[in-house]
C-alpha positions in Angstrom: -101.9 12.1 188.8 -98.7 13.1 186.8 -97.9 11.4 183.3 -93.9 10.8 183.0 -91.9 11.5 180.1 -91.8 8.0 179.7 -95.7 7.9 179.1 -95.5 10.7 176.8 -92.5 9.4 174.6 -94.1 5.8 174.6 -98.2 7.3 173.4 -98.9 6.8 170.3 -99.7 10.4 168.7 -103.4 11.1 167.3 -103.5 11.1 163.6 -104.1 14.5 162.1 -107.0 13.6 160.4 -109.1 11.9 163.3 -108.4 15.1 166.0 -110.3 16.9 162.8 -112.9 14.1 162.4 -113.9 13.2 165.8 -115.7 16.3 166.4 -118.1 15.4 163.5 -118.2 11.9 163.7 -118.3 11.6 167.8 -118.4 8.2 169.7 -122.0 7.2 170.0 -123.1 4.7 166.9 -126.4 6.7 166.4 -124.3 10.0 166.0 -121.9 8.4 163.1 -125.0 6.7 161.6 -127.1 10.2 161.6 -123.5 11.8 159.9 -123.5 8.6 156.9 -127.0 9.0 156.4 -126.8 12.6 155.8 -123.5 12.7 153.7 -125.3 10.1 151.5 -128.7 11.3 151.3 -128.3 15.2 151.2 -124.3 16.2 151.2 -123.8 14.2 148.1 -126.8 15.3 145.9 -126.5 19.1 146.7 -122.2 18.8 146.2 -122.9 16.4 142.8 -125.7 19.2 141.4 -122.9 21.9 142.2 -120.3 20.3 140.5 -122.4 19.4 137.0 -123.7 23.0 137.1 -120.1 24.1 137.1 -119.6 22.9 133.3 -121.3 25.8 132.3 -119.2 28.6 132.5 -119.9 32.0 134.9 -121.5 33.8 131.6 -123.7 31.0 130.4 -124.8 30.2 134.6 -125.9 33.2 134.7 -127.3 33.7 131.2 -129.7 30.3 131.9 -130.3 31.6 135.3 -131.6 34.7 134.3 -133.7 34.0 131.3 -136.6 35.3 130.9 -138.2 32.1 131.4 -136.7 31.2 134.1 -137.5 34.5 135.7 -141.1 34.4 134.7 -140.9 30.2 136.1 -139.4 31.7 139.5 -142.1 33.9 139.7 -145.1 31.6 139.3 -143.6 29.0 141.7 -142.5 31.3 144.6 -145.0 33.5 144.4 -147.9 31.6 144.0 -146.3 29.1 146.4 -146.1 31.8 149.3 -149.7 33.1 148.5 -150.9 29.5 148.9 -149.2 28.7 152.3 -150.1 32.0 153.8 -154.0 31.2 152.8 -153.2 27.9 154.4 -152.1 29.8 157.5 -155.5 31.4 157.9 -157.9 28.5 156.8 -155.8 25.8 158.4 -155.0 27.1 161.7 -159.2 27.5 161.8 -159.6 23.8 160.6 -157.2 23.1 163.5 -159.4 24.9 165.8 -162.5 23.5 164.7 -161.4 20.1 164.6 -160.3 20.7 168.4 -162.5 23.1 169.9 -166.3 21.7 168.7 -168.0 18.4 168.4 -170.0 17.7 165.2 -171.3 14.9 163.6 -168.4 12.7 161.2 -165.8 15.1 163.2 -163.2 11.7 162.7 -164.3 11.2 158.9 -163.4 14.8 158.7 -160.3 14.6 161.0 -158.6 11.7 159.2 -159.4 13.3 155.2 -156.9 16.2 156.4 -154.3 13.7 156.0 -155.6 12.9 152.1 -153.0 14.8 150.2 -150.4 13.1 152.3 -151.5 9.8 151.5 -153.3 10.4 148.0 -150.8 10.5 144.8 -150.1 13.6 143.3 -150.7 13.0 139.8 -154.5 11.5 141.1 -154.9 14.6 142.9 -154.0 17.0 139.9 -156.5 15.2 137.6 -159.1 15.2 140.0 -158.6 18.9 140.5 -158.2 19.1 137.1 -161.1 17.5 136.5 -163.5 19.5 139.4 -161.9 23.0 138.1 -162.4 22.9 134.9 -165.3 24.9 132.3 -167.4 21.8 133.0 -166.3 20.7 136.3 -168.6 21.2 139.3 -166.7 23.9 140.8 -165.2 25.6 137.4 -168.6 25.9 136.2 -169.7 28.3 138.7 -167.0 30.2 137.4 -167.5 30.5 133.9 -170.5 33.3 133.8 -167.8 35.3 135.9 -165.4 35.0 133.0 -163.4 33.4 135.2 -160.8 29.9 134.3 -159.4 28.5 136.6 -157.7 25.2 135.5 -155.0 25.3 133.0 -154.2 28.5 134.7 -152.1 30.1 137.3 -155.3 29.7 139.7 -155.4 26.4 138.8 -151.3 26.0 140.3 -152.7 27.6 143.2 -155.4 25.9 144.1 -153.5 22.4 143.5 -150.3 24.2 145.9 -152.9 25.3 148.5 -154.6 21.1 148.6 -151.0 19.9 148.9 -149.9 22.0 151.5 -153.0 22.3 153.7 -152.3 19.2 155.7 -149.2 20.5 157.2 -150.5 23.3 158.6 -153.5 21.9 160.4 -150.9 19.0 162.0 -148.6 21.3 163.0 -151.3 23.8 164.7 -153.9 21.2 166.2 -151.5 19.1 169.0 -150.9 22.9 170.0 -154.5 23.7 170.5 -155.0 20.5 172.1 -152.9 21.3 175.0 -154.0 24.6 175.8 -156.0 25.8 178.5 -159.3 26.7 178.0 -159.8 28.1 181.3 -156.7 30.9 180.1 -160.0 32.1 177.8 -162.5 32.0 180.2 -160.3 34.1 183.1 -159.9 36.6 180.3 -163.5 36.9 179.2 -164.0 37.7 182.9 -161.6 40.2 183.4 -163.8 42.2 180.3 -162.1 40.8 177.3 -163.6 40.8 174.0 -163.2 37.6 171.9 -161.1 39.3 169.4 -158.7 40.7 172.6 -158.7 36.9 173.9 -157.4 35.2 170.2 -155.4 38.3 170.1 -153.2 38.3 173.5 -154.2 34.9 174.6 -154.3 32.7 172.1 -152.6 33.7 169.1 -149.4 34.0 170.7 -148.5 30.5 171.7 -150.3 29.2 168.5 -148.0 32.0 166.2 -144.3 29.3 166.3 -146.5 26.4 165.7 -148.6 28.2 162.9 -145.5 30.0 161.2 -143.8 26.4 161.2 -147.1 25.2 159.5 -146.6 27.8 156.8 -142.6 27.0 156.4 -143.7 23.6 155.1 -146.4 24.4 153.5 -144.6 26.6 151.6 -141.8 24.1 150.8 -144.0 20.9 149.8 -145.8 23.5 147.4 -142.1 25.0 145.8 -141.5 21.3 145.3 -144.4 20.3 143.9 -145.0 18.9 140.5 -147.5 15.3 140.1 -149.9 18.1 140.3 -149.3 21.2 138.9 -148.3 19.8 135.7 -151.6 18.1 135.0 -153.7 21.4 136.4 -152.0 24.1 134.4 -151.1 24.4 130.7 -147.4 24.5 131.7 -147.4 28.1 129.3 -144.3 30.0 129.6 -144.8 33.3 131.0 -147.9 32.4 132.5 -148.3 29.2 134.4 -145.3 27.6 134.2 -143.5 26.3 137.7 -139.7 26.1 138.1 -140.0 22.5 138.6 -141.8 22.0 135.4 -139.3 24.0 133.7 -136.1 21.8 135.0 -138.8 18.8 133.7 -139.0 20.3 130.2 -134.9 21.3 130.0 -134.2 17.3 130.9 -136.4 16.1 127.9 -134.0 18.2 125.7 -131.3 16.5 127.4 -129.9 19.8 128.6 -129.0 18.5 131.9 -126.6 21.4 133.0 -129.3 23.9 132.4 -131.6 22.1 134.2 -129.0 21.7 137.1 -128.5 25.5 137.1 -132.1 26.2 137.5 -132.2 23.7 140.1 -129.4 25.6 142.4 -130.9 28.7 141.9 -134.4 27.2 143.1 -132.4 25.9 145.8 -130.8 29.0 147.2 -133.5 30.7 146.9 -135.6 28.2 149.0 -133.0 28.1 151.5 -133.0 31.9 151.8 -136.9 32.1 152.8 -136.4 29.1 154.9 -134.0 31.1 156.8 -136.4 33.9 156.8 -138.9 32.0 158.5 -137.2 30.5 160.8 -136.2 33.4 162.2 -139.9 34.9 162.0 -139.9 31.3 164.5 -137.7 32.3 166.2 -139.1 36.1 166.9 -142.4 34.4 167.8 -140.8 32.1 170.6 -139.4 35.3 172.2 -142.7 36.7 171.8 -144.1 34.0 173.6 -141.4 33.7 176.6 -142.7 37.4 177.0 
């Protein structure tokens, strides 16, 4: 079917601004809903945070930015952060196994306390750790003919990262578990495997996406963190001080710029190992396909 001219003279041209817009905003209700939300929620923050951080000129950005205590704060926070997710990645993907693979007496008692740190405030959980860790807790006792302190320390902001963090990594590996095949392990213990070739070739790779996205949040709850870590450790400059903490300290001096500057450069750099490991998801997907 042809259009005339006299359709064509007589249709009322699309407005500039819509034949830009209606890719984004789309026709179905849930899509331009998901778009509002989104602008609201996480578009405006991150473009608001930009704009007050750009009161500071480019010398003084990066002269906040790269103070040494800011340095020393992305340090602790990253670092220690990573460390505790990847120790998550270990000891949670074996929870996750456990939980799934063996019957035991109070296995649901067990099963649901997993979800604790989801459910349990974070300031309760840093005084309780606090509490437990310290020079006369029942765990930081132990520790004391060692020479060893752990709360009010960097430990200490480890050990709160790693409780935080530990439930995302056994939820994100255990539905996994629970749909493999055990009889995938038994036709490779016949064919002469060892155990350590079966978790190797058999079952570590469809487990490595699921346990890598595990880690990813992990490893962001902990970046994030704060209720905790600021009760654990002594919040020390140059020792155990967090980013977060930091941002915390530089709004109770009502330097709110500063604080907003330290926030964007947590922020890009959080995106940057987020895009890191998402491509390490990636590489293990591939991996599995193979």
């Amino acid at each position: 079917m042809t259009i005339s001219s006299t359709d064509r003279r007589f249709r009322t041209p699309q407005p500039v601004w819509k034949k830009f817009l209606s890719p984004l905003i789309g026709n179905s209700w849930a899509w331009r809903i998901s778009v509002v939300y989104l602008t609201v929620m996480l578009l405006i923050p991150i473009i608001a945070m930009f704009f007050k951080a750009s009161s500071e000129s480019p010398a003084s950005f990066w002269s906040i930015a790269t103070s040494d205590v800011a340095l020393s704060a992305y340090d602790v926070t990253f670092t220690t952060a990573l460390v505790s997710a990847l120790i998550n990645g270990v000891f949670g993907t074996l929870l996750a196994w456990v939980l799934v693979r063996y019957d035991f007496p109070l296995k649901k008692l067990i099963d649901a306390s997993i979800d604790l740190p989801f459910a349990l405030p974070t300031a309760v959980a840093g005084l309780t750790l606090a509490t437990v860790y310290s020079e006369n807790g029942w765990i930081g006792s132990l520790f004391v003919p060692f020479g060893i302190k752990i709360s009010f320390t960097r430990l200490g902001v480890a050990i709160a990262m790693t409780f935080i963090s530990l439930s995302f990594v056994v939820r994100t590996v255990q539905p996994v578990l629970q749909e493999m095949e055990k009889e995938m392990e038994e036709a490779a213990w016949s064919l002469g495997a060892n155990q350590l070739q079966t978790f190797t070739r058999v079952i570590l790779p469809p487990l490595l996406p699921a346990i890598l996205t595990g880690v990813a949040l992990g490893f962001s709850r902990a970046v994030g963190e704060f209720g905790s870590t600021v009760i654990i450790s002594s919040n020390t400059p140059f020792q155990d001080l967090i980013a977060p903490i930091l941002i915390f300290q530089r709004l109770e001096q009502y330097d709110y710029s500063g604080a907003t500057v330290i926030g964007i450069v947590m922020l890009i750099i959080s995106l940057v190992m987020l895009l890191a490991i998402n491509l390490l998801q990636s590489w293990g997907r591939r991996y599995d396909q193979k």
